[in-house]
N, C-alpha and C positions, 0 to 999 in steps of 0.2 A: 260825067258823073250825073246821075240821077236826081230830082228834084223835086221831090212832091210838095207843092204849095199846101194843096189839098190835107195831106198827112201831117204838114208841121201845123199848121190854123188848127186842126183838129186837137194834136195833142196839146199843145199852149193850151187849148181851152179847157181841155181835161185837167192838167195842170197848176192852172187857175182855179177853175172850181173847188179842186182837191184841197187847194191852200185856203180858199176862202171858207172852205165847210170845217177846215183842222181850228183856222182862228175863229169860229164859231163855239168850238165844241171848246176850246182853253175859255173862252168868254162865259161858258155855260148857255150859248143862246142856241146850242142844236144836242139832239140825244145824241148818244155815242153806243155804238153795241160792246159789252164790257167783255175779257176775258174772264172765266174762268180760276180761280185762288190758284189752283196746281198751274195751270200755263201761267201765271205773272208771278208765281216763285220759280219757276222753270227761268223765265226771262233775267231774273234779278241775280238769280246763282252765275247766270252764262256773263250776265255785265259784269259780275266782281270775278270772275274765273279770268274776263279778260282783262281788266284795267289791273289785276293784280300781277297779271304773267308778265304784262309789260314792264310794270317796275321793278320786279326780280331778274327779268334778261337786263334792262338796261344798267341795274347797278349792282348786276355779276359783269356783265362788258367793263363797268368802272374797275372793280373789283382784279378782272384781269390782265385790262390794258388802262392803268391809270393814266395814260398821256392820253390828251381828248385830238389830237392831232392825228396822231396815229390809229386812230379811233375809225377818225374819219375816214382815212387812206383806205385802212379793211373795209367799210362800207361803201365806197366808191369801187374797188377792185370786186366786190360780190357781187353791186348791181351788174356792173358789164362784164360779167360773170367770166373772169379771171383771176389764176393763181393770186394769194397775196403772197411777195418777196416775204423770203426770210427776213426776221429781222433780229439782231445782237440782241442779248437782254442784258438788262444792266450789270448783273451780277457778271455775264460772258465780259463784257465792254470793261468793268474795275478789274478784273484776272487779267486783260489785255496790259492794263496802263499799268497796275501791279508788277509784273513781269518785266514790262520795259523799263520799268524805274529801277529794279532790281539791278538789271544789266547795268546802266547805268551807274550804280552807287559802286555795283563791284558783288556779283551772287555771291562771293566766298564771305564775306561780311555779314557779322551778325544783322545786321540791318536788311541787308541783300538777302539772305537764306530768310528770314518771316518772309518777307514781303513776299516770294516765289511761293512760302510753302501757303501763306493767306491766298496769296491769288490762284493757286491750283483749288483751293478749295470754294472759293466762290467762283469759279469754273464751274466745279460739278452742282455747286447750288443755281448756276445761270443752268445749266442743262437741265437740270430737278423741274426747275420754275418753266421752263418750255415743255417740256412733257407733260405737266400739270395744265397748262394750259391750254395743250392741243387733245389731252382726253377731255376737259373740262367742257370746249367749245361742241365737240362733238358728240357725246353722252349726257349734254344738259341743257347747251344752249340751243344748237339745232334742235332738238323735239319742240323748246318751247318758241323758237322763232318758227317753224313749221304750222305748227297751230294757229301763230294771230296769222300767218300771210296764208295758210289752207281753210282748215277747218271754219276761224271763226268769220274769214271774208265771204264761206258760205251762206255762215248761219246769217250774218247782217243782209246777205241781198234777200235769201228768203225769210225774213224780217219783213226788210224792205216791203216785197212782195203780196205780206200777208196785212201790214197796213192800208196797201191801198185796196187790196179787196175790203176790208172792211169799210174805207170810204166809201166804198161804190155800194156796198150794203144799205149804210144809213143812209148815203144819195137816192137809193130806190125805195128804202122804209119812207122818207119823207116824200117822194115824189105820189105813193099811194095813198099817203094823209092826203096834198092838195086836190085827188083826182074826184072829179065829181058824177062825168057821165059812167054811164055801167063800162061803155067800150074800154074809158081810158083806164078806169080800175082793174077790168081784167087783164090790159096788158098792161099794167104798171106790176099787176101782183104774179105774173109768168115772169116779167119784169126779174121779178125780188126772187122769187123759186131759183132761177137760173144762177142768181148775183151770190146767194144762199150755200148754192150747191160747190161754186167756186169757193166761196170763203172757208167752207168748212174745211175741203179737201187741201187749199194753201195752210189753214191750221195745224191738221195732221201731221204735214211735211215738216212742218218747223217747228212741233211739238217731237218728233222721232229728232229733229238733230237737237235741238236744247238735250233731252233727255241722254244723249251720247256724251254732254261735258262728263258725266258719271266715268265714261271712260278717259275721258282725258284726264281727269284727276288721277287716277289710275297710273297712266301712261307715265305722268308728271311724277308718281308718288316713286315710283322705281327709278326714272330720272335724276331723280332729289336722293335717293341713295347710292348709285354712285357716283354724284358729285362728293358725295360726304365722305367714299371710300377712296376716287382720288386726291381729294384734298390732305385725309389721313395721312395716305400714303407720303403726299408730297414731304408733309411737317413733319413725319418719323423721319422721312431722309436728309432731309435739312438738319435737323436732330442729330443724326449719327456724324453728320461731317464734321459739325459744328465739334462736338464733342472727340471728333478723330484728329482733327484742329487742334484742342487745347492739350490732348494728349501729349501731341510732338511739339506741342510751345512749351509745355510742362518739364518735357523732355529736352528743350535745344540748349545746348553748350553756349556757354557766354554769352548770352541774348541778356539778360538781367545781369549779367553781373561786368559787362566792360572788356570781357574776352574773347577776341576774336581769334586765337589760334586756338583755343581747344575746339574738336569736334566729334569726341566721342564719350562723354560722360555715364558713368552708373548707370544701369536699367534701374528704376523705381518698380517696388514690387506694386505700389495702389497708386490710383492716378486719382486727382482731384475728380469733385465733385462736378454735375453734369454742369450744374448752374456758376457761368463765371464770376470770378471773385478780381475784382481793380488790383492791380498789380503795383505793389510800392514801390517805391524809390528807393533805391536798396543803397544805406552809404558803405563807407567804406569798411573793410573787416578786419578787426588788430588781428596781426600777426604775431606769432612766438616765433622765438628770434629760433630757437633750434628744439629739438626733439631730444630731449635725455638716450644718448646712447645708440640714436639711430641718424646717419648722413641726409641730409636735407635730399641727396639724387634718388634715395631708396624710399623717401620716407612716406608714401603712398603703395607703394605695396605689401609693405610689411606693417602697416598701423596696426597698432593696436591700440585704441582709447584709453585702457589701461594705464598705459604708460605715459600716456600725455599727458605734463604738466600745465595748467591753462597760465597764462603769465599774468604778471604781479598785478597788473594793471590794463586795462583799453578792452576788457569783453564786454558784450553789448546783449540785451536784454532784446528777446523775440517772442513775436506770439504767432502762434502755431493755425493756421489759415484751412488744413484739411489733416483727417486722419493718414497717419501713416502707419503702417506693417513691417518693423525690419526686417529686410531679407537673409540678415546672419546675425553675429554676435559682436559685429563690429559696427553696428548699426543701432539707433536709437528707435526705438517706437514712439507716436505721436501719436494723439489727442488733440482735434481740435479745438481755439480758444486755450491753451494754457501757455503759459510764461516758461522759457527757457534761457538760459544761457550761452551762448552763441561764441567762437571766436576761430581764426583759420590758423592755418599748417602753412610752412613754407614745400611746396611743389604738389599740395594736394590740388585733385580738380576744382576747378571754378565754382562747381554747381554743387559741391558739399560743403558743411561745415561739421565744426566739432560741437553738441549739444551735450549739456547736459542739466539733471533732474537732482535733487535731492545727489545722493550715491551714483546714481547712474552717468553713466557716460558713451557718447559713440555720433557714427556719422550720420549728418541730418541733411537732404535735399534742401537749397537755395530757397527752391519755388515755393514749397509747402510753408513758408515763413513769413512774417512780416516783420524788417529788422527796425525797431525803436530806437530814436537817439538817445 
C-alpha cells in the first residue's frame, strides 16, 4: 500500500489552517466572504426540506411497524441488502388463535361460530393492513429514503466542497493584505484570481442542486398523495369488514340469547348502524304458556300477532337500539330510542320476540333491543 508522508503533512496542515481560520471567523477576528440572500435561502429551504423528510419517514416507519424490534430487523436486512422474511400481522396472528380456540370450545357453539366468524374477519383486516403497508413503504417511503441517502448526500459534499473553497479564498484575500514586496503581491493576487475563479464555479454547482429541492418537493408532493390514497383505501376496507362483521353478528342465531341449537333465524330486512352499539345482557324472556287456538309444534309458522294474547304477567319493557323496516305484516317497525313491550312464544326462534306499540303488535329481532329489567 502506498504511503505518502509528504501528501498526509501536507493536508493535516491544510486542515489545520482551515479549522484555525473557521474559529477565527466564529470569533469575528478574520473576514469571511458572505453569500448572496438567494444562495443562504437556497441553503436554509434544503436544511429544513432535510431534517423534515427525516422525521416524516421515521415516524411513518413508527406508524407502520410499531414494534421498534422488528424495526430493526428490516433495517439490518436492507443494509445487507436482502429480502426481509415475511412476517404475520397481528390481526393474521388473532384469526390464528381465534380459530383454534374455536375448535377448541366446539365451532358448532354459539361461542365457537363468533369467534371463527371475528377471526375470519380480522384475517382479511391482517391481509388489508399488509397491503397497506407494502404500497405505503413503496410509494412513500422509498422516494423519501432515496433522497436523504441520493440526492441530499450530494448536495452536503458539494456543500462541503464549496466551503472549503471559500476558505481558501479568504486564505488568499488575507495573504494579499500581508504582502508587501510588488513580486509577492502580484502572486498573491494571480494567487486570489485562480482561488476566485474556483469558488465561483463550486457556487454555481451547488446553487443548480439547492435549486432542484423545487423538485423534490414536487416529487414528495405526488408521493404524499398516494400515501393518502393508499391509506383511504385501507380504512374503507377495514370499514366494509368491520360492518360485514356486525351484519352476520346481528344476524347469528343464539349468540345473545343462550341458544345454541338454532341456526337459521329471519333475514332482517335493515341491519344496524355502521357505528357499533355495546351489546346488553339480555335476561330472561316470560313466556305465554300457550297460543289461543294454535299448537305450541305450529305456532311459528302460522303466527299471527293478532291473535296473540301477551300474558297476565312477566312482559318486560325494551328500548329500541336501531331502526327497523318490517319486512311483512307479521312484523313490527322500529324506531330507534323508543320503549316497547317485549315477551316470547313457546317454539318461536330465539332471535324474535313479540313487541308491541300502543294497538300494534308483531315480531321484533333480539339484537335491534336492549331488554330492561
Amino acid at each position: 500500500m502506498d504511503f505518502n508522508v509528504k501528501k498526509l503533512a501536507s493536508d493535516a496542515g491544510v486542515f489545520f489552517s482551515r479549522a484555525m481560520q473557521f474559529t477565527e471567523e466564529k470569533l469575528g477576528q478574520a473576514e469571511k466572504t458572505e453569500l448572496d440572500a438567494h444562495f443562504e435561502n437556497l441553503l436554509a429551504r434544503a436544511d429544513c426540506t432535510k431534517n423534515w423528510t427525516e422525521k416524516i419517514l421515521r415516524q411513518t416507519e413508527v406508524l407502520l411497524q410499531p414494534n421498534p424490534s422488528a424495526r430493526v430487523e428490516e433495517f439490518l436486512y436492507e443494509k445487507l441488502d436482502r429480502k426481509v422474511p415475511s412476517r404475520v400481522t397481528n390481526g393474521e396472528l388473532l384469526a390464528q388463535y381465534m380459530t383454534e380456540a374455536a375448535n377448541d370450545f366446539g365451532s358448532g357453539t354459539p361461542y365457537g361460530k363468533t369467534l371463527i366468524k371475528v377471526g375470519e374477519t380480522q384475517r382479511r383486516l391482517g391481509a388489508a393492513e399488509r397491503d397497506f403497508i407494502h404500497s405505503a413503504s413503496i410509494n412513500f417511503l422509498t422516494p423519501l429514503r432515496n433522497f436523504l441517502e441520493g440526492d441530499w448526500r450530494t448536495i452536503s459534499k458539494e456543500r462541503r466542497i464549496l466551503q472549503n473553497r471559500r476558505l481558501d479564498l479568504d486564505a488568499c484575500k488575507a495573504r494579499l493584505k500581508k504582502a508587501k514586496a510588488a513580486e509577492a503581491k502580484a502572486a498573491a493576487e494571480h494567487e486570489l484570481r485562480l482561488t476566485q475563479t474556483e469558488f465561483d464555479r463550486q457556487a454555481e454547482v451547488t446553487r443548480l442542486l439547492l435549486e432542484g429541492i423545487s423538485s423534490t418537493h414536487v416529487n414528495h408532493l405526488r408521493c404524499l398523495h398516494e400515501f393518502v390514497e393508499s391509506q383511504t383505501n385501507y380504512y374503507a376496507q377495514c370499514y366494509q369488514y368491520m360492518l360485514d362483521l356486525q351484519k352476520q353478528l346481528g344476524r347469528f342465531s343464539g349468540t345473545f340469547v343462550g341458544n345454541a341449537e338454532s341456526t337459521s333465524p329471519p333475514p332482517a330486512t335493515a341491519s344496524p348502524p355502521a357505528v357499533a352499539a355495546t351489546l346488553p345482557a339480555v335476561p330472561t324472556i316470560p313466556v305465554v304458556p300457550t297460543i289461543v287456538g294454535v299448537p305450541n309444534s305450529v305456532a311459528e309458522s302460522v303466527l299471527n300477532p293478532n291473535e296473540v294474547k301477551p300474558p297476565a304477567s312477566g312482559t318486560r319493557k325494551a328500548r329500541v337500539l336501531y331502526d327497523y323496516e318490517a319486512a311483512d305484516s307479521t312484523e313490527l317497525a322500529l324506531l330507534a330510542d323508543e320503549m316497547i313491550t317485549v315477551y316470547s312464544l313457546p317454539g318461536m326462534d330465539p332471535d324474535w320476540l313479540i313487541g308491541e306499540r300502543g294497538n300494534q303488535k308483531g315480531k321484533v329481532p333480539v339484537t335491534y333491543l336492549e331488554l330492561l329489567s
